[in-house]
One Martini backbone bead per residue (centre of mass of N, CA, C, O) as a GRO file, in nm:
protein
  199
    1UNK     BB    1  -0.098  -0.245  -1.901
    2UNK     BB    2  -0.121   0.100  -1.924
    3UNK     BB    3  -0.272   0.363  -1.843
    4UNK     BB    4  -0.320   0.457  -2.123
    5UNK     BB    5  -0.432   0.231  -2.267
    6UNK     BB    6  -0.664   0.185  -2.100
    7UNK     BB    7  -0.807   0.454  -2.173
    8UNK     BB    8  -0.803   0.441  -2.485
    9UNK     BB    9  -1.022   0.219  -2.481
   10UNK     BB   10  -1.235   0.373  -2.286
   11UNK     BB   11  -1.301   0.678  -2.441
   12UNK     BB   12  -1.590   0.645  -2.527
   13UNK     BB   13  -1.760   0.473  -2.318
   14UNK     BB   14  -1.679   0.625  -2.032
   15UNK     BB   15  -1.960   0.807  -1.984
   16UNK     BB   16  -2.116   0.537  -1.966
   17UNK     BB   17  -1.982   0.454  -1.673
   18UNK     BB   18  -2.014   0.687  -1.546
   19UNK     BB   19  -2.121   0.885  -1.202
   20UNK     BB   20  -2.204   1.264  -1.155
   21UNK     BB   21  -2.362   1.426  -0.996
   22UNK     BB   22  -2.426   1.731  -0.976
   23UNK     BB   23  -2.451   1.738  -0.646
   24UNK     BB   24  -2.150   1.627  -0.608
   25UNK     BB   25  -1.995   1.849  -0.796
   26UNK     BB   26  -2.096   2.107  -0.626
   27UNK     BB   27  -1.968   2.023  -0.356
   28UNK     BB   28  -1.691   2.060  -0.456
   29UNK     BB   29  -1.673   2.327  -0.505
   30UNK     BB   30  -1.779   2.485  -0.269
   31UNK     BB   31  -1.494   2.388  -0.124
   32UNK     BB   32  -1.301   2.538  -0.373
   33UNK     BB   33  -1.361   2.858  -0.437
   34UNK     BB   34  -1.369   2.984  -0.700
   35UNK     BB   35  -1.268   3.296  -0.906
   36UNK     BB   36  -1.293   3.501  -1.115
   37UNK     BB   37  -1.000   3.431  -1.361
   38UNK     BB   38  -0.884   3.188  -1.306
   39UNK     BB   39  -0.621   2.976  -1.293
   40UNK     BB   40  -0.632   2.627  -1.450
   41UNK     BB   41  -0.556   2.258  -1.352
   42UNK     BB   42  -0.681   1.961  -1.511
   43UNK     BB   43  -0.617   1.659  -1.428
   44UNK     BB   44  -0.665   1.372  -1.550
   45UNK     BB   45  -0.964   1.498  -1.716
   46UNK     BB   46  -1.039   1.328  -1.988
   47UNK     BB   47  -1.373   1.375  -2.081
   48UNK     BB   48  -1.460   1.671  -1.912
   49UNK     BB   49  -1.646   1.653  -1.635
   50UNK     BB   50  -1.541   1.947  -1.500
   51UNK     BB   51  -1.523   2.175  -1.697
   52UNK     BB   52  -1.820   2.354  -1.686
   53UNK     BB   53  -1.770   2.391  -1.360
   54UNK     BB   54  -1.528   2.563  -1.421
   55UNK     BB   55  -1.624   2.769  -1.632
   56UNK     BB   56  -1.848   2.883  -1.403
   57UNK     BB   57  -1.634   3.011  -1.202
   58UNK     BB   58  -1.415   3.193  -1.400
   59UNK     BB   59  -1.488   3.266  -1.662
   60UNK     BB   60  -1.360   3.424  -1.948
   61UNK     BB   61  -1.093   3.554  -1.759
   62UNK     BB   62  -0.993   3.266  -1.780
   63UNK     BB   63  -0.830   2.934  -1.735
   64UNK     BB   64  -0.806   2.620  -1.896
   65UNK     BB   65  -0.632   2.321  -1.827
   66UNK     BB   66  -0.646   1.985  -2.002
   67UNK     BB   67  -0.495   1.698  -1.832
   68UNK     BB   68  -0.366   1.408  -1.995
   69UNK     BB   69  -0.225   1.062  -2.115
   70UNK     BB   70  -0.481   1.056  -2.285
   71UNK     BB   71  -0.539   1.111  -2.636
   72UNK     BB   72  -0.872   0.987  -2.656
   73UNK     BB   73  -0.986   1.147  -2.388
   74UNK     BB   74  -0.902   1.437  -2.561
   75UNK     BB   75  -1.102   1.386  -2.809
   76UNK     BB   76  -1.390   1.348  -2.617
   77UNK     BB   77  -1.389   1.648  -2.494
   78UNK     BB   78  -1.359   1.832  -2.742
   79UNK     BB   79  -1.664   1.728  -2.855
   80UNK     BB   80  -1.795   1.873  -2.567
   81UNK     BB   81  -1.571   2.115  -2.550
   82UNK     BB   82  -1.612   2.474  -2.619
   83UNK     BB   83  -1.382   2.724  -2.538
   84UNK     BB   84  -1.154   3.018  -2.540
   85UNK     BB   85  -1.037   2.954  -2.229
   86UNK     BB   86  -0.932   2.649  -2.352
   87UNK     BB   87  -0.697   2.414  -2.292
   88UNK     BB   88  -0.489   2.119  -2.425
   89UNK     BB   89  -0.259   1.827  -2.260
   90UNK     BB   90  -0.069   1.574  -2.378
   91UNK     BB   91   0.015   1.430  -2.066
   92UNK     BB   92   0.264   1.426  -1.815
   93UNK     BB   93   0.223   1.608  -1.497
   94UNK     BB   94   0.563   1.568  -1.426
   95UNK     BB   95   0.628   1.699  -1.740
   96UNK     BB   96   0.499   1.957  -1.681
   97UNK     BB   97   0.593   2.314  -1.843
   98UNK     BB   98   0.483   2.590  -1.790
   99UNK     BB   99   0.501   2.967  -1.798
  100UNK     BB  100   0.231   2.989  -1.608
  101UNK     BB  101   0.067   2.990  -1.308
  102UNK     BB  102  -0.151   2.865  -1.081
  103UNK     BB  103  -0.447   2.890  -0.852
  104UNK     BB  104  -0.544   2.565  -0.964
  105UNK     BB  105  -0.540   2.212  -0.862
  106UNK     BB  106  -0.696   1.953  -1.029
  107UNK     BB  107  -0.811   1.595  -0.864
  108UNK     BB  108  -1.032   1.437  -1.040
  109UNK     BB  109  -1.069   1.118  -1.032
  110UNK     BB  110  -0.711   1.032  -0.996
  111UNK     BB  111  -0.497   0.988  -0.802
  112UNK     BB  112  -0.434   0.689  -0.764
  113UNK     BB  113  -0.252   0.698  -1.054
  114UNK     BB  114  -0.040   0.820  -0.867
  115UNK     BB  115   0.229   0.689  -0.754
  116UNK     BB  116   0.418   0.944  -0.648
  117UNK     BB  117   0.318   1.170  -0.419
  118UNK     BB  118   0.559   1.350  -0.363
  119UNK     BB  119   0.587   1.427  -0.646
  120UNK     BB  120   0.349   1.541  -0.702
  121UNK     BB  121   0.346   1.784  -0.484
  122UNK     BB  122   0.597   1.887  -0.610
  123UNK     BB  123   0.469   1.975  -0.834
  124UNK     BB  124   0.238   2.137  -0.788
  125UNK     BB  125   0.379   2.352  -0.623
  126UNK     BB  126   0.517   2.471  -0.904
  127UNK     BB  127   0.256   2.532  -1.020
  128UNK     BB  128   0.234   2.740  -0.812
  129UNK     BB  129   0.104   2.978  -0.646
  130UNK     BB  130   0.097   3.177  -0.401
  131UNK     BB  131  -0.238   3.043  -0.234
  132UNK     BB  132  -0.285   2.844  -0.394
  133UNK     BB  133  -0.462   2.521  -0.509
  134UNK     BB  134  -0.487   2.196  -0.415
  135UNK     BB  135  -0.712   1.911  -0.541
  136UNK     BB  136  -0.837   1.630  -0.399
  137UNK     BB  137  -1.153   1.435  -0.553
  138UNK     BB  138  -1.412   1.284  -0.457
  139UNK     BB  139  -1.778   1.102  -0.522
  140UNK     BB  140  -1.645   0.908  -0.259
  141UNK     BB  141  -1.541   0.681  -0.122
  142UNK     BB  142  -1.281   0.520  -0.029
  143UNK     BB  143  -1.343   0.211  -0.034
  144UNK     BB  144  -1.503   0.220  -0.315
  145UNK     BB  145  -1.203   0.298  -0.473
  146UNK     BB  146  -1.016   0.070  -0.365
  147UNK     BB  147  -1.190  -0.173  -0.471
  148UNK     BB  148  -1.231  -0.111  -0.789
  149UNK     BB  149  -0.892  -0.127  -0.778
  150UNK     BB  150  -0.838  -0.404  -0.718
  151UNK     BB  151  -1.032  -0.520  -0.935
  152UNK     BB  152  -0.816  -0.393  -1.192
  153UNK     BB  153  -0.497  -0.433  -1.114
  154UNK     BB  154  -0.422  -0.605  -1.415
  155UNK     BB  155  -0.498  -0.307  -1.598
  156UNK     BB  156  -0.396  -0.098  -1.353
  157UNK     BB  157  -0.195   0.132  -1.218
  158UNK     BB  158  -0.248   0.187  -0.827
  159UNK     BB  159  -0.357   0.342  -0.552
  160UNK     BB  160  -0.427   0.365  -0.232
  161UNK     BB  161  -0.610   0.500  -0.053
  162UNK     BB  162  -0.597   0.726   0.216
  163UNK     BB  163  -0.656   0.879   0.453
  164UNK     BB  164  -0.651   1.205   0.476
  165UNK     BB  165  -0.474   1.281   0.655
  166UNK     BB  166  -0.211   1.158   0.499
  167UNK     BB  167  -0.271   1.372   0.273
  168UNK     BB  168  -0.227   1.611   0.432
  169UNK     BB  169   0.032   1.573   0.514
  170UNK     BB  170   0.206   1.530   0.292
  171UNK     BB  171   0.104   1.855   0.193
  172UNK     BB  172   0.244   2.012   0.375
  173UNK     BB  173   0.581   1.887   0.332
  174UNK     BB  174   0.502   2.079   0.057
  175UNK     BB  175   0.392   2.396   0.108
  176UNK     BB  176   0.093   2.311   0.261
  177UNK     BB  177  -0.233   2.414   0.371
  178UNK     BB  178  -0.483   2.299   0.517
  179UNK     BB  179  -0.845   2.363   0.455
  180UNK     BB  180  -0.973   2.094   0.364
  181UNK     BB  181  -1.176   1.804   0.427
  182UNK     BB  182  -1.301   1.482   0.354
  183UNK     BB  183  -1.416   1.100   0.446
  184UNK     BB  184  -1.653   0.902   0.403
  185UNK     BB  185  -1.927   0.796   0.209
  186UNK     BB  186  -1.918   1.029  -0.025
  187UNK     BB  187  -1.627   1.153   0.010
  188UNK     BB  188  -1.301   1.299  -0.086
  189UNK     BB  189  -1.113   1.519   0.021
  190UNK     BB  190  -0.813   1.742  -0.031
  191UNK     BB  191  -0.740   2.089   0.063
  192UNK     BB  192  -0.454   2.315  -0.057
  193UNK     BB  193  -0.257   2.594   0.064
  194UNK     BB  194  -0.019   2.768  -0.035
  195UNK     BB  195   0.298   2.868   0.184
  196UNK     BB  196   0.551   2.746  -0.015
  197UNK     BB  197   0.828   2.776  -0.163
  198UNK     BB  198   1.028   2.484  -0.287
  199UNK     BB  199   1.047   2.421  -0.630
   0.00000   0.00000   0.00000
């Protein structure tokens, strides 16, 4: 089973699966400080749990755009999320080719589905402006999200997080400087700011 195949079965009742405690995905915002007016790259997105959360950062003045590879998962979003300022698109995010550059790009509870990390962060990097972020956020340990998905490891493809260092390494690589990290048992975050156009 691939994994759009995986989540468009789990779409419906995706979020009675999961917990986002609002506390906790307010401190992973508190270390993004989003902007009003900011352009926004929800990848991800599923069913739109950080959408509104998004919206209350960037206001009205902003745009964002919310990518899954789930066609499923952004049908029950959409009956979720109605802003005017909020675009949805079904695709793999190293094939999406939009015409205007983002301000953020947010990887919340998805990065270990990206196979390729390197290639990650090189379509980050030329679909950021410069000075823009990219975020990978967890609000669990990283512990904690490794070990659940080697337990689904059967019906769908993941990679284990590595330490955050490890990531912010990768990260620099490709033409952002970190900005923020955190590795423990409640949260998995890090930050970089674009300091490079690369690709």
């Amino acid at each position: 089973m691939d994994n759009r195949e995986f989540f468009n079965n789990l779409a419906e009742k995706w979020d009675s699966m999961c917990c986002h405690p609002e506390e906790k995905v307010n401190h992973v915002f508190d270390k993004i400080e989003l902007e009003k007016g900011n352009h926004v790259l929800d990848i991800g997105s599923g069913t739109g749990i950080i959408i509104p959360y998004i919206e209350k950062e960037i206001g009205e003045s902003g745009k964002l755009v919310a990518l899954d590879l789930s066609e499923k998962m952004i049908e029950v979003s959409k009956k979720k999320n109605d802003y005017k300022n909020l675009n949805f698109y079904v695709g793999d995010f190293n094939l999406y080719n939009p015409l205007e550059k983002y301000d953020c790009i947010i990887a919340y509870s998805c990065y270990p589905h990206f196979n390729d990390r390197e290639a990650f962060f090189k379509k980050a990097n030329s679909l950021l402006k410069k000075g823009g972020k990219a975020v990978i956020a967890h609000i669990e340990s990283r512990q904690k999200i490794n070990s659940r998905h080697n337990d689904i490891e059967d019906h769908i493809h993941s990679n284990d997080l590595v330490e955050v260092n490890e990531t912010s390494k990768i990260m620099n690589e490709h033409g952002f400087n970190t900005i923020y990290t955190e590795d423990n048992s409640e949260y998995y975050i890090c930050i970089g700011e674009k300091s490079k156009e690369l690709y």
